[in-house]
C-alpha positions as a printed Julia matrix, in Angstrom:
356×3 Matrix{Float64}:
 -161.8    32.67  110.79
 -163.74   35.44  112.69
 -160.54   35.73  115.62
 -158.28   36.26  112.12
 -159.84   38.61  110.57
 -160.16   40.46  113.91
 -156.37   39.97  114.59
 -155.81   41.17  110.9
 -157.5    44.19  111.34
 -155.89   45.38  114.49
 -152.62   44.92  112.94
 -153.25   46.97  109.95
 -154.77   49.97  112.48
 -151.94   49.88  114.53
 -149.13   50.23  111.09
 -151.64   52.26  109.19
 -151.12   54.97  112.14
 -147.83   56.02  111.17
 -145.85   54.48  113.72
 -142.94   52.39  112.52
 -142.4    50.82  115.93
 -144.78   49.86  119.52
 -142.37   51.91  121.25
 -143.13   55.83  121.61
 -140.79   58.24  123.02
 -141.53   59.92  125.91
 -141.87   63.88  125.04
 -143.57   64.87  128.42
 -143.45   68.39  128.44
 -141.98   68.54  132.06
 -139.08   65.66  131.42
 -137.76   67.44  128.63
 -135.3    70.24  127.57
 -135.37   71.39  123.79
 -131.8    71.88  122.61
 -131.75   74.74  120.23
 -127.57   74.96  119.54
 -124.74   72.65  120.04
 -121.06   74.74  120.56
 -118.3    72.05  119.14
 -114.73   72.52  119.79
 -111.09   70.63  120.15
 -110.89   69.01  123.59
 -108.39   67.52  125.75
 -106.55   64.46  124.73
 -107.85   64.2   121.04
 -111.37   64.36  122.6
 -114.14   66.68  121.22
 -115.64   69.37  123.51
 -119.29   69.6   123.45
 -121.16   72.61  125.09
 -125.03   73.98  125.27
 -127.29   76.14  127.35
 -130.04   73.73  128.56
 -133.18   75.96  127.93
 -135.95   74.21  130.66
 -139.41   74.73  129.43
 -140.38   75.96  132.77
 -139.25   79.43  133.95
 -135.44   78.38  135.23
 -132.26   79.78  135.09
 -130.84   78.21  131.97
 -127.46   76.0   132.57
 -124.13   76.18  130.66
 -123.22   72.29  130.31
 -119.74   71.09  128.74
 -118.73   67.52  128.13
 -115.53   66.41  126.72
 -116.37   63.38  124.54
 -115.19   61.2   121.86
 -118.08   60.88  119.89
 -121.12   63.41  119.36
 -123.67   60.96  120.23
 -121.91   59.85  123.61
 -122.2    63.87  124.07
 -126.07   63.68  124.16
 -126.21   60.62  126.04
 -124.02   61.81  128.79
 -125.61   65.14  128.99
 -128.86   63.21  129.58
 -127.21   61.42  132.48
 -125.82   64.36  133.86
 -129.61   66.88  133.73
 -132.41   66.0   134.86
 -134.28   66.14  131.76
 -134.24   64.49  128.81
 -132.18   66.46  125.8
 -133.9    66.93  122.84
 -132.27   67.56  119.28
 -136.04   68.64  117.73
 -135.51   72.1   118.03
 -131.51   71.92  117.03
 -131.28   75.05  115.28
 -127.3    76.01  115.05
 -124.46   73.95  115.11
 -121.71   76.3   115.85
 -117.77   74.78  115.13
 -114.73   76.2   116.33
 -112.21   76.78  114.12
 -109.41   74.46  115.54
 -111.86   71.49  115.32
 -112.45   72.38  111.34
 -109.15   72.24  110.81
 -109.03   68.85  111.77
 -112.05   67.14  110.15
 -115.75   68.7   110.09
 -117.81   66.37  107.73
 -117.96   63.17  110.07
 -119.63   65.23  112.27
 -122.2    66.89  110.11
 -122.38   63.4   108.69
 -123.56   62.31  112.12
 -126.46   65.53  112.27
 -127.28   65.12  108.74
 -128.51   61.48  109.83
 -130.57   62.35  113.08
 -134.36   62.11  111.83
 -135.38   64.53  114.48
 -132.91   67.33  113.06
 -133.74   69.7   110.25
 -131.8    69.91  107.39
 -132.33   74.04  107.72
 -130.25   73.75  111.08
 -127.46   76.92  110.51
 -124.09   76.1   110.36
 -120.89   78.55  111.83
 -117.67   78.66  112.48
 -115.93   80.06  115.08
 -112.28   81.68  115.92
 -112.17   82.3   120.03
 -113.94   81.27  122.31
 -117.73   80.85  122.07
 -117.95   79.0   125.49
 -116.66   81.82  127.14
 -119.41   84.09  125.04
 -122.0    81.9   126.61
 -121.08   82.34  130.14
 -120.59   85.83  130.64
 -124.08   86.9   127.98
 -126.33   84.06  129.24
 -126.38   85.69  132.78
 -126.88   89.23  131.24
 -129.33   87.76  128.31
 -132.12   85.41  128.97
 -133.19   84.08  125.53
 -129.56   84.15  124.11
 -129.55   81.05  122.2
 -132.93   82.15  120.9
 -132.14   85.31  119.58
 -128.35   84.35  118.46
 -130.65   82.03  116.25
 -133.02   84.82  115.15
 -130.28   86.72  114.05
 -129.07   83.91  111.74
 -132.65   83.54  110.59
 -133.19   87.48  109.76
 -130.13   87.73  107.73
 -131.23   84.45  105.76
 -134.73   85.83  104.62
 -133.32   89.16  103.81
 -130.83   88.1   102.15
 -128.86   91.29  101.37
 -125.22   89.57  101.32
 -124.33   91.26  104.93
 -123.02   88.02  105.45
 -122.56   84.04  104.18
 -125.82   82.21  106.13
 -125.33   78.48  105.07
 -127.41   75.99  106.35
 -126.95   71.93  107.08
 -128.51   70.75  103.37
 -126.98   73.46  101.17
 -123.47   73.21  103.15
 -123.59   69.31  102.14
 -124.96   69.77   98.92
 -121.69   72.12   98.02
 -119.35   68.98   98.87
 -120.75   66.21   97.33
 -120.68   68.83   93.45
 -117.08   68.13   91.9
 -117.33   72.0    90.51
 -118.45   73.53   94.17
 -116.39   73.65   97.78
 -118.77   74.65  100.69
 -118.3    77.83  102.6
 -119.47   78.99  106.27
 -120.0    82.53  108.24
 -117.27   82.94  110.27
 -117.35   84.84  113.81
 -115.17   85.93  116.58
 -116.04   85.31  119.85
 -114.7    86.57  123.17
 -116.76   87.24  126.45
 -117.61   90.41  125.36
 -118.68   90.31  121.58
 -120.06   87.97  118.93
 -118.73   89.46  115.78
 -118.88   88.46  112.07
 -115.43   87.98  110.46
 -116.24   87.0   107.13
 -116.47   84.1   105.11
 -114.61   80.15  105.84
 -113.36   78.28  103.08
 -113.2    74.4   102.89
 -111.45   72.25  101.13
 -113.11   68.59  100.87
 -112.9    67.52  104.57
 -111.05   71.04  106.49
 -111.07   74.25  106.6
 -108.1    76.3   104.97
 -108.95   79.55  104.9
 -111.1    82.31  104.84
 -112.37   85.7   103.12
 -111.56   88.92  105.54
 -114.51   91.59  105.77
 -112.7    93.87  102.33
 -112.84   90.07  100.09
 -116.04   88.85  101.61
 -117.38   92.17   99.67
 -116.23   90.67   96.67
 -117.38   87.04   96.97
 -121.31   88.21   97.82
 -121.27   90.36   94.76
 -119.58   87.43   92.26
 -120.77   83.86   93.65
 -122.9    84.37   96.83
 -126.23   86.92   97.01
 -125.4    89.17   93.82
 -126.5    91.75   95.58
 -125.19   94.47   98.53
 -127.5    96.84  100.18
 -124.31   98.93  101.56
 -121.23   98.5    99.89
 -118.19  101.21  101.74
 -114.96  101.72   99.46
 -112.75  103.95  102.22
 -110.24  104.52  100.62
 -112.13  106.36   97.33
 -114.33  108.28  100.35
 -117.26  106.82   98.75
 -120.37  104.28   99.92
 -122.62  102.58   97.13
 -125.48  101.4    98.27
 -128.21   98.83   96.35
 -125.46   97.46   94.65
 -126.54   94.3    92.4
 -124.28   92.24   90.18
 -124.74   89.87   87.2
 -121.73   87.99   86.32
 -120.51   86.15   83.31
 -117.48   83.59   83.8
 -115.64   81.91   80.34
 -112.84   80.32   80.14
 -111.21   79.28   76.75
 -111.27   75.67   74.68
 -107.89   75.05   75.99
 -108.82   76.4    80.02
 -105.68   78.73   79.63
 -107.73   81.89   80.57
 -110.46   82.6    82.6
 -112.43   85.98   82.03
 -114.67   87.37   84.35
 -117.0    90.0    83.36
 -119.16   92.25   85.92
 -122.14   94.4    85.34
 -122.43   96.05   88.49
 -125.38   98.47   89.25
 -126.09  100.82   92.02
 -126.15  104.21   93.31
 -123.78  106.44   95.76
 -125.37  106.78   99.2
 -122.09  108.97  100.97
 -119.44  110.63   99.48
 -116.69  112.43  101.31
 -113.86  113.5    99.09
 -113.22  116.42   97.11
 -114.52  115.79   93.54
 -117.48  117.75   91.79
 -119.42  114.34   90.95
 -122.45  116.47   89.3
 -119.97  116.86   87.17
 -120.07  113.88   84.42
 -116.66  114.47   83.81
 -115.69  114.08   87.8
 -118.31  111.18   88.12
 -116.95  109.14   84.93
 -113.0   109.62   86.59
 -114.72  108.2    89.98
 -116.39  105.45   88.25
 -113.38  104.56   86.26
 -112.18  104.09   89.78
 -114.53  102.44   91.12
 -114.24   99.71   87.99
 -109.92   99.69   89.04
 -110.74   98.87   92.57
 -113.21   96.16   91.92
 -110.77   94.77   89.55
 -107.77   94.61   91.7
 -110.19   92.98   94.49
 -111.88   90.35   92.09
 -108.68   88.84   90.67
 -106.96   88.71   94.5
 -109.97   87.1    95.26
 -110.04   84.27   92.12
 -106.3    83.82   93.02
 -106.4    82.87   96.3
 -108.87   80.55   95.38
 -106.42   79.29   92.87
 -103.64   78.98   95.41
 -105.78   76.89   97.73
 -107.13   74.85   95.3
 -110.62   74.91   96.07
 -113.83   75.86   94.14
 -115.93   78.26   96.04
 -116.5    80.63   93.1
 -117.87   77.64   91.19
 -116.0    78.51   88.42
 -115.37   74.85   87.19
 -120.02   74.89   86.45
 -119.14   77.51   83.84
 -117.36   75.03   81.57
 -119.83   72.42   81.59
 -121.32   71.61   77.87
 -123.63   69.01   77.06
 -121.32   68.54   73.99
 -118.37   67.91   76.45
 -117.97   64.93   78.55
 -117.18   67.0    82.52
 -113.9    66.46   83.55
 -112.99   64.9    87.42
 -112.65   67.5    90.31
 -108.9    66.57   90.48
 -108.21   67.6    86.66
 -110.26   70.45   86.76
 -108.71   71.86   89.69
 -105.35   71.41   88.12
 -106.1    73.18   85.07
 -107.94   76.18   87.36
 -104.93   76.72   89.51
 -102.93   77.42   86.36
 -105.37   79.33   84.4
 -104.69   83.59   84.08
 -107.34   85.75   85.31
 -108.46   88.65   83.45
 -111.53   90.62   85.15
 -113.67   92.93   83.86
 -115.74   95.54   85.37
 -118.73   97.86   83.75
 -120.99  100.0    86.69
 -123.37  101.84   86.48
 -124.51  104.39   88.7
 -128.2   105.87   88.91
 -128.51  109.23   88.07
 -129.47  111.4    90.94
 -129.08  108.61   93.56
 -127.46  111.77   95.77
C-alpha cells in the first residue's frame, strides 16, 4: 500500500508541474537560433520560397538562408538540417508575404502559424510587391540588427497608432475573415535592394488578395474604417496640409439597402498652407473648407466603389445594418445587395480657430 501511495504521489508531482509530456525540448542557449521573421514568396515549380536571416545568439555574422519548399513546416525542418543550430519560431515576430504568393492562396499558410503553440498571435503580418530577398542581402551587410529594427518599426507605428499606415497583426488579420460583414486588410511595401517603402493598404477577398489602396485612398480608409484619426493629412493639389485630423463616422443604409449614406465629421486644424487665399479671412477660409468637404467627397465615394466593384467588405459597411430586430443576412446576399447600392457621402469639417 505504502509503494502505491509513493508511486501515486510521484505521478501527480511530475503532471502537477505543467508539463504535458516526459520529453523537454532542448533550448540550450548555444544550439539555438531565435527566428524573428519568415520572408514567403512564389517558388519554382509550384513550390513556395522560404527565406530568413539566422540571427546566432553569439556575436556572428548573421546568414541569409532560402529554401524552396512545398510545405512551411518542411521549410523549418530543412533549415534545421541545413544550420547548425536549431531554428526557433519563439521569437517569430513578422511574417512578411509577397504579393504573387497572395494572389494565389494566403490563409493555409497563416492557418499553419496560427496553430504553432510557440508563435504569438501578435506576430505582424505584410505584404510585399518586389523583392524583399534582395532587400535582405544588400541591408543585412550594411545593417546589423535589421530584422530587429524592421520589427521595431512595425511595433512603433502599432502603439502610436496615428493611421501613418495599416499595422495588422496574426489574431486581428484572422479575426477579419472568419466575420461575414468584415474582409481583412494588410500594409503593403515595396521592396528593392535599396528601399523598404510603404505603398499603402492590401485588400483580400476570402482566400487572395485583389487589390489594394494607393498612398491618396489609403488617406481615406484610416480616416473612415481604420484609426479615425491622421496626425498629417497633405491635400496638394488645394496647397494645403491638415494636421490632427480625427474623424467620427456614421454609415446607414435604407430598409430596402438601395442607398448607402455616409456621413463625416471631420476635425482638425491647418498646419501649411501655400496658395494664394486670405484664410484669416472667414469668407476665404469657409470657400477653402467648402473645398476641402468636395475633395473628401470625391475621394470617399471612389473609395466605397471600388470596394463595391471588388466585392469585398473592408469598410465593414455590411456591421452597420445589423438589428437585433432583424435576422443578419449571409455574406453572399449582403454582398450582392452592397455592390448595387448608390453611395451618397457627406462631409462636415471643422477647423480650429487659430491652428496657424
Amino acid at each position: 500500500m505504502k509503494i502505491l501511495l509513493s508511486i501515486l504521489c510521484i505521478l501527480l508531482l511530475v503532471f502537477s508541474g505543467g508539463c504535458s509530456s516526459p520529453f523537454v525540448e532542448d533550448n540550450t542557449v548555444e544550439e539555438i537560433a531565435p527566428v524573428t521573421f519568415w520572408s514567403l514568396n512564389k517558388g519554382e515549380g509550384g513550390k513556395m520560397k522560404i527565406t530568413t536571416l539566422v540571427p546566432p545568439v553569439t556575436n556572428e555574422k548573421k546568414k541569409l538562408f532560402t529554401l524552396n519548399v512545398d510545405l512551411l513546416k518542411q521549410g523549418k525542418k530543412e533549415f534545421n538540417l541545413k544550420f547548425y543550430r536549431e531554428l526557433k519560431n519563439g521569437q517569430l515576430r513578422m511574417l512578411i508575404i509577397n504579393e504573387k504568393l497572395a494572389k494565389k492562396e494566403i490563409i493555409s499558410i497563416i492557418d499553419t502559424i496560427l496553430t504553432d503553440p510557440d508563435v504569438s498571435p501578435r506576430l505582424f503580418l505584410v505584404l510585399v510587391k518586389g523583392s524583399f530577398e534582395d532587400f535582405l542581402e544588400s541591408e543585412s551587410k550594411v545593417e546589423k540588427n535589421l530584422d530587429y529594427n524592421l520589427y521595431r518599426m512595425f511595433r512603433h507605428y502599432e502603439r502610436r497608432n496615428q493611421g501613418e499606415m495599416s499595422i495588422v497583426n496574426l489574431h486581428e488579420f484572422m479575426e477579419k475573415v472568419y466575420s461575414p460583414y468584415s474582409d481583412p486588410v494588410l500594409p503593403l511595401f515595396k521592396a528593392d535592394k535599396d528601399n523598404f517603402t510603404y505603398e499603402g493598404t492590401a485588400l483580400f477577398k476570402e482566400n487572395k488578395y485583389v487589390g489594394s489602396f494607393n498612398k491618396r485612398e489609403d488617406q481615406m480608409f484610416q480616416l473612415i474604417a481604420n484609426d479615425h484619426y491622421l496626425k498629417n493629412l497633405p491635400i496638394p493639389h488645394l496647397n494645403v496640409s491638415l494636421g490632427q485630423v480625427r474623424s467620427k463616422v456614421l454609415m446607414q443604409a435604407d430598409d430596402q439597402f438601395k442607398t448607402l449614406t455616409i456621413h463625416v465629421k471631420l476635425k482638425g486644424r491647418i498646419d501649411e498652407y501655400r496658395g494664394h487665399r486670405n484664410i484669416l479671412s472667414r469668407t476665404e477660409m469657409n470657400r477653402m473648407i467648402h473645398d476641402i468637404e468636395s475633395y473628401f467627397q470625391r475621394e470617399t465615394e471612389t473609395l466605397v466603389k471600388e470596394t463595391q466593384r471588388l466585392k469585398i467588405e473592408p469598410l465593414e459597411v455590411g456591421a452597420h445594418t445589423l438589428s437585433p430586430l432583424v435576422h443578419p443576412m449571409t455574406r453572399s446576399v449582403w454582398l450582392e445587395k452592397y455592390g448595387k447600392m448608390k453611395v451618397h457621402v457627406k462631409y462636415s469639417v471643422k477647423i480650429e480657430p487659430l491652428s496657424l
